[in-house]
PAVOTOR-996346 format. One record per residue (C-alpha): x, y, z; residue in three letters. Coordinates in steps of 0.05 Angstrom, whole numbers, padded with zeros to 5 digits. Each point is the difference from the previous one (the first is absolute). Layout:
<vopas>
<vopa xx="X" yy="Y" zz="Z" resn="ALA"/>
...
</vopas>
This chain:
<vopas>
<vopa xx="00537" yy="01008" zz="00372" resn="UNK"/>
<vopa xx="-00020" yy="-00069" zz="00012" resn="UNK"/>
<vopa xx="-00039" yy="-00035" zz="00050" resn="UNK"/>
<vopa xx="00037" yy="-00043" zz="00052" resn="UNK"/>
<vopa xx="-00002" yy="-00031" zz="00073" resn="UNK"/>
<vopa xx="00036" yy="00035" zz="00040" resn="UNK"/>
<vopa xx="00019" yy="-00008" zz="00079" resn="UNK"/>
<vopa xx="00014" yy="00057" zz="00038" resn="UNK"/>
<vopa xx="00003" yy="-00041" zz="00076" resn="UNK"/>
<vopa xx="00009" yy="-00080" zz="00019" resn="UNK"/>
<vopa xx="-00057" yy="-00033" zz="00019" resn="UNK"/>
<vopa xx="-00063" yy="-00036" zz="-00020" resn="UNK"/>
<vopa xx="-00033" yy="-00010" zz="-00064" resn="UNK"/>
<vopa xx="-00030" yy="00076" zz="00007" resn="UNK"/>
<vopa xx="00065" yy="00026" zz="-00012" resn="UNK"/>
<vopa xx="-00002" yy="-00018" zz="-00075" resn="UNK"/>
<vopa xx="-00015" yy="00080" zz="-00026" resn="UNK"/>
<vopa xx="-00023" yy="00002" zz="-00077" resn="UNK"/>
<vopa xx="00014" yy="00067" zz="-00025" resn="UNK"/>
<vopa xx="00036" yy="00038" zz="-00053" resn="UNK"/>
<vopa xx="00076" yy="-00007" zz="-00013" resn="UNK"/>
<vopa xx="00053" yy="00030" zz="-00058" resn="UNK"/>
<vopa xx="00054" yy="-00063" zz="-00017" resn="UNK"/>
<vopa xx="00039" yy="00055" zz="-00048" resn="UNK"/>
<vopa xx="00032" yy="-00028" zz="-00056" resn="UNK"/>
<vopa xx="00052" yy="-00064" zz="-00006" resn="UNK"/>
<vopa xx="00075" yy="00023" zz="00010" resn="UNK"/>
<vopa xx="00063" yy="-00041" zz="-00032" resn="UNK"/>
<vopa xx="-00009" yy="-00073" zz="00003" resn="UNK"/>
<vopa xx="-00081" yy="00008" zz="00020" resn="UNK"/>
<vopa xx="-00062" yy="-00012" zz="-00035" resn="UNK"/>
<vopa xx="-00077" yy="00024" zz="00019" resn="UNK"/>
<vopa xx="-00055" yy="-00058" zz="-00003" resn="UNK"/>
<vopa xx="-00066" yy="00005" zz="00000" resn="UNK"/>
<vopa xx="-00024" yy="-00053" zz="00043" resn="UNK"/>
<vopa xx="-00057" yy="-00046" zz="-00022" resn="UNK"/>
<vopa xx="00004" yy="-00049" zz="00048" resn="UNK"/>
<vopa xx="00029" yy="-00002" zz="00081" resn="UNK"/>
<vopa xx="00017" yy="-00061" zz="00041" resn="UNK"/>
<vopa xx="-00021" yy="00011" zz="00070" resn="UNK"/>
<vopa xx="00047" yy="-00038" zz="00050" resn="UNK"/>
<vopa xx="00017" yy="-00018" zz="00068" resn="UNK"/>
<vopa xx="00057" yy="00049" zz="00000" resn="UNK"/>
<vopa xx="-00045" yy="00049" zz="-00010" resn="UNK"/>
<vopa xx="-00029" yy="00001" zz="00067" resn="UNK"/>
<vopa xx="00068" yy="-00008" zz="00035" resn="UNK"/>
<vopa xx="00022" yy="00073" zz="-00030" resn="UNK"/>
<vopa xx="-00073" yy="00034" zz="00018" resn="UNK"/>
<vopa xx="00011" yy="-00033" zz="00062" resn="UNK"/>
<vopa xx="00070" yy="00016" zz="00018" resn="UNK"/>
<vopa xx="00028" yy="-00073" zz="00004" resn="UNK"/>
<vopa xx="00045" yy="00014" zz="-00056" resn="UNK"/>
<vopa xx="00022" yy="00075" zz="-00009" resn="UNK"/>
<vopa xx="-00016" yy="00041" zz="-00059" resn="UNK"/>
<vopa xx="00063" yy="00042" zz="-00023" resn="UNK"/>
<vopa xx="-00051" yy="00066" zz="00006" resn="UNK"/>
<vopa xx="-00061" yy="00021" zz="00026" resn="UNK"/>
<vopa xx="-00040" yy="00019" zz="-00017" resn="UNK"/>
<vopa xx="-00011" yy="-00059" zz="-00059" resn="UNK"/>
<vopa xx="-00026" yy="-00045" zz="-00051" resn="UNK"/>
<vopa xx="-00004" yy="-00064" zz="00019" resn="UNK"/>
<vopa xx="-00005" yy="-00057" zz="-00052" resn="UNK"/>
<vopa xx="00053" yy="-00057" zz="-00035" resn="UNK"/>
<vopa xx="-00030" yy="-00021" zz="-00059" resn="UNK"/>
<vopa xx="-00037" yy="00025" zz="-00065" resn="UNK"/>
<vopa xx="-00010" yy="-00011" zz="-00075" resn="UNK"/>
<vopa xx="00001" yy="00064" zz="-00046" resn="UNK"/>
<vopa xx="00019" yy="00023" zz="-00056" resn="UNK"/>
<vopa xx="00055" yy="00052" zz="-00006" resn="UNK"/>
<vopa xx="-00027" yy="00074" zz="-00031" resn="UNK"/>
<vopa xx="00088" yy="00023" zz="00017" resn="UNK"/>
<vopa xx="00063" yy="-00015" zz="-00009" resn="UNK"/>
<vopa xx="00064" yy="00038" zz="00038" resn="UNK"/>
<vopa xx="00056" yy="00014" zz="-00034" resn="UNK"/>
<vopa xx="00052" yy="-00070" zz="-00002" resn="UNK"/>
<vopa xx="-00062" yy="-00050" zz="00000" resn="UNK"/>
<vopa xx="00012" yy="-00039" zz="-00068" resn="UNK"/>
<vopa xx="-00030" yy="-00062" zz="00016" resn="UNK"/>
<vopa xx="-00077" yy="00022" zz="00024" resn="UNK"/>
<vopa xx="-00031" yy="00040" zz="-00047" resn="UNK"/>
<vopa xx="-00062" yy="00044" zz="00001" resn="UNK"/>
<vopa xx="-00057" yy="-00046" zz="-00011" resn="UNK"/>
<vopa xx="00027" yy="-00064" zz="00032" resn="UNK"/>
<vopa xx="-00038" yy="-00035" zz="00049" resn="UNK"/>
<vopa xx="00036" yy="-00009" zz="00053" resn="UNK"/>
<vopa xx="-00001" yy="-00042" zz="00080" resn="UNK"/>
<vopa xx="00034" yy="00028" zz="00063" resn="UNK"/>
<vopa xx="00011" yy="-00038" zz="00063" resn="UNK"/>
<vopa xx="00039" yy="00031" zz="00061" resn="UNK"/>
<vopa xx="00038" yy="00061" zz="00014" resn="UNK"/>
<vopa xx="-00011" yy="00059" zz="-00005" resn="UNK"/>
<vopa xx="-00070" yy="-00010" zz="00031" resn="UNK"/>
<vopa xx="-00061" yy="00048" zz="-00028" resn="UNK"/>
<vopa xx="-00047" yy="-00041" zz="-00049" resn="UNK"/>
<vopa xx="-00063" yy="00019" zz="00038" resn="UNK"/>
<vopa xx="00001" yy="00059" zz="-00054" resn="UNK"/>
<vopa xx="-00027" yy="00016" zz="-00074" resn="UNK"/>
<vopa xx="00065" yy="00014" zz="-00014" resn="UNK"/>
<vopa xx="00069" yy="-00009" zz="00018" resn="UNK"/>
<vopa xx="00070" yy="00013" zz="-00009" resn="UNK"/>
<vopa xx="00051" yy="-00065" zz="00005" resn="UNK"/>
<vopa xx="00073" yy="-00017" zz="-00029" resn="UNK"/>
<vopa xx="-00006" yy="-00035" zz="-00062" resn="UNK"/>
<vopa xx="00047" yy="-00045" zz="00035" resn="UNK"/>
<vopa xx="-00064" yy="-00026" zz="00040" resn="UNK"/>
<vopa xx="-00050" yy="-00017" zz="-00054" resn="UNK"/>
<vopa xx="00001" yy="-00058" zz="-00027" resn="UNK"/>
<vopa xx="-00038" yy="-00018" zz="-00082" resn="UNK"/>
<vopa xx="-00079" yy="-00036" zz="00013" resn="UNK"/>
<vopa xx="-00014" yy="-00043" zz="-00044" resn="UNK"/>
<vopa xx="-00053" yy="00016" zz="-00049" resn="UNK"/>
<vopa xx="-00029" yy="-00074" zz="00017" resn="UNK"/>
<vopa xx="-00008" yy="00011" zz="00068" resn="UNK"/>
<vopa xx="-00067" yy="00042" zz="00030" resn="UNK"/>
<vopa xx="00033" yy="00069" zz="00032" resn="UNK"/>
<vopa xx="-00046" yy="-00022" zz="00070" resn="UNK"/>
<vopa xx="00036" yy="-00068" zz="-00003" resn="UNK"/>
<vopa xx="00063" yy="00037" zz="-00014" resn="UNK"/>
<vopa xx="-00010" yy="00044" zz="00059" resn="UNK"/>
<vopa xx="-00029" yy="-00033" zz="00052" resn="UNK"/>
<vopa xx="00064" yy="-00054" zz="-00014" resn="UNK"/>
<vopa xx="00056" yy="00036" zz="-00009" resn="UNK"/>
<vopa xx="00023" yy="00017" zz="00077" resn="UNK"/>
<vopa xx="-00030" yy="-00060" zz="00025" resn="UNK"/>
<vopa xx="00031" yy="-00050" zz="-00062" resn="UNK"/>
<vopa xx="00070" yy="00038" zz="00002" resn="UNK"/>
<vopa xx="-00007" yy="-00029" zz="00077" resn="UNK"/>
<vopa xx="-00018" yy="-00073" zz="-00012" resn="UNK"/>
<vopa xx="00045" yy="00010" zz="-00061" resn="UNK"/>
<vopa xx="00065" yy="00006" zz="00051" resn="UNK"/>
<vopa xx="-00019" yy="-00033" zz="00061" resn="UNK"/>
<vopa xx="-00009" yy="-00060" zz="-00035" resn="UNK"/>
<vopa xx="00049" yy="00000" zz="-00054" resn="UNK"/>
<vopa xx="00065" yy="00044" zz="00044" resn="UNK"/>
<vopa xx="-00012" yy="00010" zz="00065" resn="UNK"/>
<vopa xx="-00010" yy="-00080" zz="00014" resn="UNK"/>
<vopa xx="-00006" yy="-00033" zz="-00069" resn="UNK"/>
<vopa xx="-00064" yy="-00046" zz="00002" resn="UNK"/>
<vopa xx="00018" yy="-00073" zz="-00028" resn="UNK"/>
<vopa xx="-00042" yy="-00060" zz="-00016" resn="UNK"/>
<vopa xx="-00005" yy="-00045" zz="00068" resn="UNK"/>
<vopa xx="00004" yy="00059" zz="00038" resn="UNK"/>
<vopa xx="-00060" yy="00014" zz="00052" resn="UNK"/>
<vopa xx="-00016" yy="00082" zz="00012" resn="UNK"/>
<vopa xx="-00046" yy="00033" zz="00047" resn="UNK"/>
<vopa xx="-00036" yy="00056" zz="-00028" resn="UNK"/>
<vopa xx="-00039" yy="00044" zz="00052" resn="UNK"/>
<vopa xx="-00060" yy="00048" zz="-00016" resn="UNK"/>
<vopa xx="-00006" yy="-00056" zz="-00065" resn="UNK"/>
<vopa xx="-00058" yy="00037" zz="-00031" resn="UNK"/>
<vopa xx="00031" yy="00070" zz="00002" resn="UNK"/>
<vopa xx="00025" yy="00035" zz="-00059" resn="UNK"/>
<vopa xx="00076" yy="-00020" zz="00009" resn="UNK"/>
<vopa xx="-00018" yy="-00068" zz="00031" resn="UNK"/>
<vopa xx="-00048" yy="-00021" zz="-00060" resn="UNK"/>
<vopa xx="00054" yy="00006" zz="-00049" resn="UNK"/>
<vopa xx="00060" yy="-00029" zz="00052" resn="UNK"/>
<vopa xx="-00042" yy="-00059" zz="00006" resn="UNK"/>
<vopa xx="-00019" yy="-00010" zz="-00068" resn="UNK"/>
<vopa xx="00083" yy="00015" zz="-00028" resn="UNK"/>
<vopa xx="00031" yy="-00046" zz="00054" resn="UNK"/>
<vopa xx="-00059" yy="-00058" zz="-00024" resn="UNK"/>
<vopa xx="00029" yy="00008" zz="-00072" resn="UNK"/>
<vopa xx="00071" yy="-00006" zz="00018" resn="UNK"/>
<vopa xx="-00028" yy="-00066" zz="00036" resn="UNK"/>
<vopa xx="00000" yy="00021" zz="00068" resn="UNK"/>
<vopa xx="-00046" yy="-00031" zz="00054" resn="UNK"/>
<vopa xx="-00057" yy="00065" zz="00021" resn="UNK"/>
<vopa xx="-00015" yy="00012" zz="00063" resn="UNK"/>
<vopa xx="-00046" yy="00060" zz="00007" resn="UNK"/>
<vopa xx="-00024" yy="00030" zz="00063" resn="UNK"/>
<vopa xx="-00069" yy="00042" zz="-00005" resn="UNK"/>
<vopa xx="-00055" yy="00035" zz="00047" resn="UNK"/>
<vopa xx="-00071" yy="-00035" zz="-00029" resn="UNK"/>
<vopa xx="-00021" yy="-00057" zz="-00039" resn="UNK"/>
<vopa xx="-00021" yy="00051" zz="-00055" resn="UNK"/>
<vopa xx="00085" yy="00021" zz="-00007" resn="UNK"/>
<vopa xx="00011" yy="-00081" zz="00014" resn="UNK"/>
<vopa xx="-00036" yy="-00018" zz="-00065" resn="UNK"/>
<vopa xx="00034" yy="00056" zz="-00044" resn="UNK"/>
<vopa xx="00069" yy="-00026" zz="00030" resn="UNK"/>
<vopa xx="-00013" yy="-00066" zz="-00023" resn="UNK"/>
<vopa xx="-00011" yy="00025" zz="-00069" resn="UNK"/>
<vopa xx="00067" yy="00030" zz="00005" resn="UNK"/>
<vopa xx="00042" yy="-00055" zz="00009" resn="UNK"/>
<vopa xx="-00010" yy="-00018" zz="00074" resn="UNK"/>
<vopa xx="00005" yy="-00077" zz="00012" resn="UNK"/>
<vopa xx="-00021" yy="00017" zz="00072" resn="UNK"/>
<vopa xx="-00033" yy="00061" zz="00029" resn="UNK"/>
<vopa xx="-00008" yy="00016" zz="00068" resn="UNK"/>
<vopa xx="-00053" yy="00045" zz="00031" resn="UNK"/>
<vopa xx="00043" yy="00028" zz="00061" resn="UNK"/>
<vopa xx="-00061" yy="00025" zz="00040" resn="UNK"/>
<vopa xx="-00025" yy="-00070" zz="-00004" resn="UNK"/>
<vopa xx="00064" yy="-00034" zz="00017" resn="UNK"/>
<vopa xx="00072" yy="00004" zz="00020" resn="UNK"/>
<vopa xx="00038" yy="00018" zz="-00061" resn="UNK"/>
<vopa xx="00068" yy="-00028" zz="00034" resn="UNK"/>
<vopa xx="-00031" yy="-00068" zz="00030" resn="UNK"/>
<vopa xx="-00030" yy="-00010" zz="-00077" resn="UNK"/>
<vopa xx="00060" yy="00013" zz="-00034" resn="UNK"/>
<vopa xx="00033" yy="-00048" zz="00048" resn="UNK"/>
<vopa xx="-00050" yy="-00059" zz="-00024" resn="UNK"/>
<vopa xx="00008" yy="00015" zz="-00076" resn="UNK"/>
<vopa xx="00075" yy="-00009" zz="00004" resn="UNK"/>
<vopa xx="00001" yy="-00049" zz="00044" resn="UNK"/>
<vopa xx="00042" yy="00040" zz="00045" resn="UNK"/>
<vopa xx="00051" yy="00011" zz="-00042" resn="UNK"/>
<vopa xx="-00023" yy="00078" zz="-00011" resn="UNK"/>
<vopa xx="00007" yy="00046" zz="-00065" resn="UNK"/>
<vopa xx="00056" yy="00022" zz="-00043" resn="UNK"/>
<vopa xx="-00021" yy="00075" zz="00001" resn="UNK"/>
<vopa xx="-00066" yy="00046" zz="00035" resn="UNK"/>
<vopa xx="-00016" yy="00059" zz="-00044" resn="UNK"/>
<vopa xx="-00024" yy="00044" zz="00061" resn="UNK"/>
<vopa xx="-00039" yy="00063" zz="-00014" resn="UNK"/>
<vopa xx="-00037" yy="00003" zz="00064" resn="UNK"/>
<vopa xx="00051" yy="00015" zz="00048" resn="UNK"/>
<vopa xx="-00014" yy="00006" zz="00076" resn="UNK"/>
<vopa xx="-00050" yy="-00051" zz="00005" resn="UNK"/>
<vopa xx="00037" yy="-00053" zz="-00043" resn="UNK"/>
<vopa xx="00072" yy="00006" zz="00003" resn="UNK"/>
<vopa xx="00012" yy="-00043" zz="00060" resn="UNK"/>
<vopa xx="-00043" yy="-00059" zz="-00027" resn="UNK"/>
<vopa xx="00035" yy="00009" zz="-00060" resn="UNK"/>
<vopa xx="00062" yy="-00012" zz="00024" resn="UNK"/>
<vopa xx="-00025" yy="-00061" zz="00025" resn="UNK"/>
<vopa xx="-00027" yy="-00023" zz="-00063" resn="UNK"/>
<vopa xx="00066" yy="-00002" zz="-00028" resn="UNK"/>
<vopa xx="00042" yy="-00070" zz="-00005" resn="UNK"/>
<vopa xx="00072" yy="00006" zz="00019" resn="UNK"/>
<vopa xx="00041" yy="00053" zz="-00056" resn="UNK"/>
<vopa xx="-00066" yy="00026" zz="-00011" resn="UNK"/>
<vopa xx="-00010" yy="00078" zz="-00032" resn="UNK"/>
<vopa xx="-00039" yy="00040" zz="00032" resn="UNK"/>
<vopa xx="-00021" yy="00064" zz="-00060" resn="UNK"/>
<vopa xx="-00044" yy="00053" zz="00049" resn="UNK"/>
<vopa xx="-00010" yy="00048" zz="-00044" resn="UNK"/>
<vopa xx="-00064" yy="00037" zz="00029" resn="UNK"/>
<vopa xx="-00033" yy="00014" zz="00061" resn="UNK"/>
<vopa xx="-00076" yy="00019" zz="-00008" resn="UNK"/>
<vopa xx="-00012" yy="-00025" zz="00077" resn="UNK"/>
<vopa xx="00048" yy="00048" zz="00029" resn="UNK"/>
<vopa xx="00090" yy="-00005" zz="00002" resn="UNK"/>
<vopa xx="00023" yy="-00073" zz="00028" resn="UNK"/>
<vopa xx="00034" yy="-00003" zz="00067" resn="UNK"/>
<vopa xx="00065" yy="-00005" zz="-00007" resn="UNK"/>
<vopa xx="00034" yy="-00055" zz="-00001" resn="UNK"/>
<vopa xx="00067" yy="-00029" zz="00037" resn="UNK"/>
<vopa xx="00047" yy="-00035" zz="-00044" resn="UNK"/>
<vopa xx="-00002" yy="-00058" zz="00039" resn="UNK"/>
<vopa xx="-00072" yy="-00012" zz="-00026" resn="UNK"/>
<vopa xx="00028" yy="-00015" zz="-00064" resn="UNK"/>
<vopa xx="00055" yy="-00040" zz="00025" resn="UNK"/>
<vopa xx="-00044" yy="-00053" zz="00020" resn="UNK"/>
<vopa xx="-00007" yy="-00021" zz="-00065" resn="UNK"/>
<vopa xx="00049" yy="00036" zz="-00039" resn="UNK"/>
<vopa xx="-00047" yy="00044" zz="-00032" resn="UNK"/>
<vopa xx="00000" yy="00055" zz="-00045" resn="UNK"/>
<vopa xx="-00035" yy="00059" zz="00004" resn="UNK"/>
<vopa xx="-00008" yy="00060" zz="-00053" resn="UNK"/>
<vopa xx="-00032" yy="00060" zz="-00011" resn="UNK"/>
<vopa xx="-00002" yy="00017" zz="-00061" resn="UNK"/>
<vopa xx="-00026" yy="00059" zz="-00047" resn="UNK"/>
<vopa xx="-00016" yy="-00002" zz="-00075" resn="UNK"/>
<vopa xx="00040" yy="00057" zz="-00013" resn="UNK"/>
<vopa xx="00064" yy="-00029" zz="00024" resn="UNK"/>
<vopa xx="-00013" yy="-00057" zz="-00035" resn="UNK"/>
<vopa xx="-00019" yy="00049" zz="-00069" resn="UNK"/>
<vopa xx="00064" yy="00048" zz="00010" resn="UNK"/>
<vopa xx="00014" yy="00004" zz="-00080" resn="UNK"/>
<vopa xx="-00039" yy="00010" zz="-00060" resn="UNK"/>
<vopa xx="00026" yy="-00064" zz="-00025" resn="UNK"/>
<vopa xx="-00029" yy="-00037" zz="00063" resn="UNK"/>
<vopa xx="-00072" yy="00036" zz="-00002" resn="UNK"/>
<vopa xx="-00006" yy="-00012" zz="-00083" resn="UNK"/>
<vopa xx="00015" yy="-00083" zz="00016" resn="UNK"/>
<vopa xx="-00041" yy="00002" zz="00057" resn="UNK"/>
<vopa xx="-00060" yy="00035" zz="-00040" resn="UNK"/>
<vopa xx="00010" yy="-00034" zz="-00062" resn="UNK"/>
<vopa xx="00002" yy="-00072" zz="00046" resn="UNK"/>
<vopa xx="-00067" yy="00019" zz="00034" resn="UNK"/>
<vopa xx="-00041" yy="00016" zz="-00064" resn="UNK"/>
<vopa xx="00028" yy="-00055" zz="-00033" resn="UNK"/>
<vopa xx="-00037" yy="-00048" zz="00058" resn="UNK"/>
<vopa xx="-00062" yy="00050" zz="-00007" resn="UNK"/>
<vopa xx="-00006" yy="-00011" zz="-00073" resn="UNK"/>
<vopa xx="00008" yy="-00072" zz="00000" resn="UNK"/>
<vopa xx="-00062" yy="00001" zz="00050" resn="UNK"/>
<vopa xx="00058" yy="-00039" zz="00049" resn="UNK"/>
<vopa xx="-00022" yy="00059" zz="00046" resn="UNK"/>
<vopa xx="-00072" yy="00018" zz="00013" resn="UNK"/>
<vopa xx="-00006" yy="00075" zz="00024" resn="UNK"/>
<vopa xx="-00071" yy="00016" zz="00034" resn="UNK"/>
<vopa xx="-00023" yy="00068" zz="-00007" resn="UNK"/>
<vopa xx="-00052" yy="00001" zz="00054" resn="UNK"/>
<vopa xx="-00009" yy="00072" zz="00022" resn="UNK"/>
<vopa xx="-00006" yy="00063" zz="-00035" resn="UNK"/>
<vopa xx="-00011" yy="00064" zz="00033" resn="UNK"/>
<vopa xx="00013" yy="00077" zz="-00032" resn="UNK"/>
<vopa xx="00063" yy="00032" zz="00016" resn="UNK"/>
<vopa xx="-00035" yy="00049" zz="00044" resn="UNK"/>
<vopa xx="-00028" yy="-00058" zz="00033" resn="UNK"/>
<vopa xx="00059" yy="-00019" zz="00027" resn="UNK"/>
<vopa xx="-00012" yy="00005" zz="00079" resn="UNK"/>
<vopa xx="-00051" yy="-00052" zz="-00008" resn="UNK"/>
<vopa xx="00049" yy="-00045" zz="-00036" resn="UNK"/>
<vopa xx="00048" yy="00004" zz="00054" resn="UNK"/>
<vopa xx="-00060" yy="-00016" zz="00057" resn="UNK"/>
<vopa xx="-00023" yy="-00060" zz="-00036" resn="UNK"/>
<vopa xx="00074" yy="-00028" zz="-00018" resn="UNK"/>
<vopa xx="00011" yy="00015" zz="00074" resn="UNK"/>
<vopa xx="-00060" yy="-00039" zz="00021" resn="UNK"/>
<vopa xx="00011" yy="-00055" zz="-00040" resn="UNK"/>
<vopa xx="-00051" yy="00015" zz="-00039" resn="UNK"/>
<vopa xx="00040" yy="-00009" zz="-00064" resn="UNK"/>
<vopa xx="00031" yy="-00068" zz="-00037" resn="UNK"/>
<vopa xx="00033" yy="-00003" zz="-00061" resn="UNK"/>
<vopa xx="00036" yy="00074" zz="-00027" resn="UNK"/>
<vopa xx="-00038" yy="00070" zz="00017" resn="UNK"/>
<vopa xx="00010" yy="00059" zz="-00057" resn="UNK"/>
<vopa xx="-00020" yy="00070" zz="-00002" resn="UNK"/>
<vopa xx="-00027" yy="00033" zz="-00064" resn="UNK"/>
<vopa xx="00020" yy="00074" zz="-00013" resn="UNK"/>
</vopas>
């Protein structure tokens, strides 16, 4: 038996239970890890909450850990007992000791790289990783709105798209986020309860608009997104932590030809191939220190209700990680 979060009803952060589970043993093509560290995300609270559906219920939530793995299935050749190991995406339960995942999943940490850095990154930098480099492909001249700049995801998107020579700009709540943004690559940062995030992205382009808006807000954004963009503009929403956009006619995006996308990083990681580049790309940039990853909240796996309130609250900046 191992200890895990478990949630038995949608709801709140009170419906995180910590109690007693048994994983069993890995099957062909698994391996069991012991977790030593777990990213806490976004996501997280849209699967407790019932935005996003969990496959069973009752459930573990959680997307991300570091661990090492104590198993092997039969057919795993290339993870091996001992090997520390990163896992990002389906199928969801990290907020556990242990856990069973296809090999196929895990992805080699480097030894040079912390296993908090490792796992507070992982989901998040496998996100910048592909919305800047697939879904639209960031290119110097190019000018991208990143909303929520001081979040976990939007720290790294604006600091990746700033290195590929993109002009930042970063939307965030308080001057406190404003100042971190700036650190992070933002040549302009705008506090949207102190202004008009539309009418200022206006002025900086000189009307002309942005190439792309990376939108993880959702319902109160979208719209003035849209407007942020210049003709041919990209519009990536891929989050909603204010509640589901309105939908939206198609003639919206015929007034300036836009595109619009919704994309997932597990579409975009569909092979083993894929999510090996994509890892090996994103601890390249957080060796070479191109990529700064703040660690800036700890809490105790069983502590994970409280995690969730203060993410929630907006209480958090930077990555949040649980400690079994």
């Amino acid at each position: 038996m191992v200890k895990a979060i478990r949630v038995y009803k949608l709801g709140g952060p009170e419906v995180l239970q910590w109690e007693d589970v048994d994983i069993g043993e890995p099957k062909v093509g698994e391996v069991r890890v012991r977790n030593t560290v777990i990213g806490v995300n976004f996501i997280d609270v849209y699967f407790r909450k019932g935005v996003y559906k969990a496959a069973t219920m009752p459930f573990t939530p959680g997307m991300e850990a570091v661990g090492t793995v104590t198993a092997a299935g039969p057919g795993v050749n290339d993870v091996k007992v001992g090997d520390l190991v990163g896992y990002a995406g389906n199928p969801m339960g990290s907020y556990s000791e242990e856990q069973i995942i296809p090999a196929d999943k895990v992805v080699p940490v480097p030894t040079s790289i912390d296993p908090t850095v490792a796992a507070s990154v992982l989901l998040k930098g496998l996100t910048a990783q592909f919305l800047v480099g697939r879904c639209f492909k960031v290119e110097p001249g190019h000018i991208v709105l990143v909303h929520a700049a001081a979040g976990g995801v939007g720290s790294l998107l604006c600091q990746w798209a700033n290195n590929l020579g993109a002009t930042v700009i970063g939307t965030v709540s308080t001057k406190e986020k404003a100042a971190q943004a700036k650190e992070d690559g933002c040549h302009h940062v705008i506090i949207y309860k102190e202004e008009d995030f539309v009418a200022r992205v206006r002025e900086i382009t000189r009307g002309n608009g942005v190439n792309v808006v990376y939108d993880s807000v959702g319902k109160d954004t979208f719209q003035g997104s849209l407007d942020c963009l210049k003709t041919r503009g990209y519009m990536v929403s891929f989050g909603q932590s204010s509640g589901t956009p309105d939908p939206v006619p198609l003639s919206a995006l015929a007034v300036k030809s836009l595109f619009l996308t919704r994309p997932t990083l597990m579409q975009y990681n569909l092979t083993r191939d894929e999510l090996l580049k994509a890892a090996q790309e994103l601890f390249a940039n957080v060796e070479s220190g191109a990529l700064r990853v703040r660690v800036n909240h700890r809490y105790r796996l069983s502590q994970a209700a409280q995690a969730h309130t203060d993410l929630e609250n907006r209480k958090t900046s930077g990555s949040v990680v649980l400690l079994p």
